[in-house]
C-alpha positions, 0 to 999 in steps of 0.5 A: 257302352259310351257308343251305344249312349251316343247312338241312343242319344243321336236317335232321340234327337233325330226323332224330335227334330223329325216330329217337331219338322212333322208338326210344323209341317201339319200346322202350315198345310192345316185348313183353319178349322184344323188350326182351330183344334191345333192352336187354342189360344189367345191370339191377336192375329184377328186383331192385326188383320183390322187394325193394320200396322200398329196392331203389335203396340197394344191394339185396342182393349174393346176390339179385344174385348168384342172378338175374344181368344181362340177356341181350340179342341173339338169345339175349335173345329166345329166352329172353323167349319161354319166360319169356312161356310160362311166365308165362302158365301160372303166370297161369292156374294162380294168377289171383290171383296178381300175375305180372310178367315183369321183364328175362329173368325172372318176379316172382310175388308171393304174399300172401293174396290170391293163395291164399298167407298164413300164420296169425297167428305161423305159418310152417307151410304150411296147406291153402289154400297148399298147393293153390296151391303144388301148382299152381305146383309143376306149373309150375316141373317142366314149365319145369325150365331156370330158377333160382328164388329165394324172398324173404320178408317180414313188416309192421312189427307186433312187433319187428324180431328177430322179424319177421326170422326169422318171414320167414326160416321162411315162405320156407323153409315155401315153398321146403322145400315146393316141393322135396318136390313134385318141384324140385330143391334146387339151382334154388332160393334162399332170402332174407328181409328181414324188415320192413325192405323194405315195397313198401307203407304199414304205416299201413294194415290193407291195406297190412300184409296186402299186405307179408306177402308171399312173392316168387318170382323166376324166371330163366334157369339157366345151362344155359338161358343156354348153349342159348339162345346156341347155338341163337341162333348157328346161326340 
């Protein structure tokens, strides 16, 4: 009777240890709108993919506020799917642009290699930048249910003071810029760090060039949040 407990034992626990290796597997290989049904939840993954390395000491309570939690379920689904869409047209408008889909949204950074910088002590947008911000305009018109928010950032080269208020007026150059290209003022969020949120060494020329950066985070409006549900519920 004992040996016959002891193999039932050994076979629930190869069975769990095979569905639990099953999921993990499914979760790893899942594209992100079939992570969108299988997480739902909260997440500050978005958060870190702007902020950079200092994103696990709290983050910031308005980026929070702007971007929301995770949808999951159908409606997860349904929303990862135009967020793939739209991540692939923001990949062929801008190839040099670092484009990842974080949870329900997308992260874009923008630096000088992407097409996006700023000449030395300058927060004016100058004529390369303003090609590629035409490009990215186009885009965020065509998919206009979604929030944007703009964060800014410098390298750790002149004082905190300045480097603060120089990321301040770079993310405004790009937002104001955005909204006279056609975006409504009330999708988009500005927010900056100055130098105290590097996502690389400031040791280094590369990795200073790398920090001056502009991130673009793109998510679910509520409006879209809402259809999704609805349109989720009639399935």
């Amino acid at each position: 009777m004992r040996t016959i407990l002891k193999k039932s034992a050994i076979t629930i626990l190869s069975l769990t240890v095979l569905l639990s290796l099953v999921n993990c597997k499914a979760l790893q290989n899942a594209n992100n709108k079939q992570k969108g049904a299988i997480i739902g939840a909260t997440s500050g993954a978005i958060i870190g993919a702007i902020i950079g390395n200092n994103a696990g000491k709290g983050g910031n309570g308005e980026i929070g506020a702007v971007i929301g939690g995770v949808v999951g379920g159908a409606a997860g689904v349904i929303i990862g799917h135009e967020m793939d869409k739209q991540a692939k047209r923001i990949q062929d408008a801008l190839p040099g642009a670092k484009v990842e889909r974080v949870d329900n949204g997308i992260v874009i950074t923008l630096d000088e290699k992407s097409g996006i910088y700023f000449d030395t002590n300058k927060s004016n947008i100058n004529t390369k930048s303003a090609t590629t911000l035409d490009k990215l305009s186009k885009v965020f018109i065509d998919f206009s249910d979604t929030k944007i928010l703009v964060v800014g950032h410098t390298d750790n080269v002149g004082s905190q003071s300045y480097n603060m208020n120089l990321s301040k007026t770079r993310a405004y150059a790009v937002s104001n810029y955005l909204i006279n290209k056609g975006l409504k003022g009330d999708r988009i969020s500005t927010n900056w760090f100055g130098e105290t949120q590097p996502k690389y060494t400031n040791s280094t020329a590369e990795g200073r060039a790398k920090n001056r950066r502009v991130n673009i985070a793109i998510v679910p409006s509520e409006k879209m949040i809402k259809d999704a549900k609805l349109k989720a519920d009639a399935q």
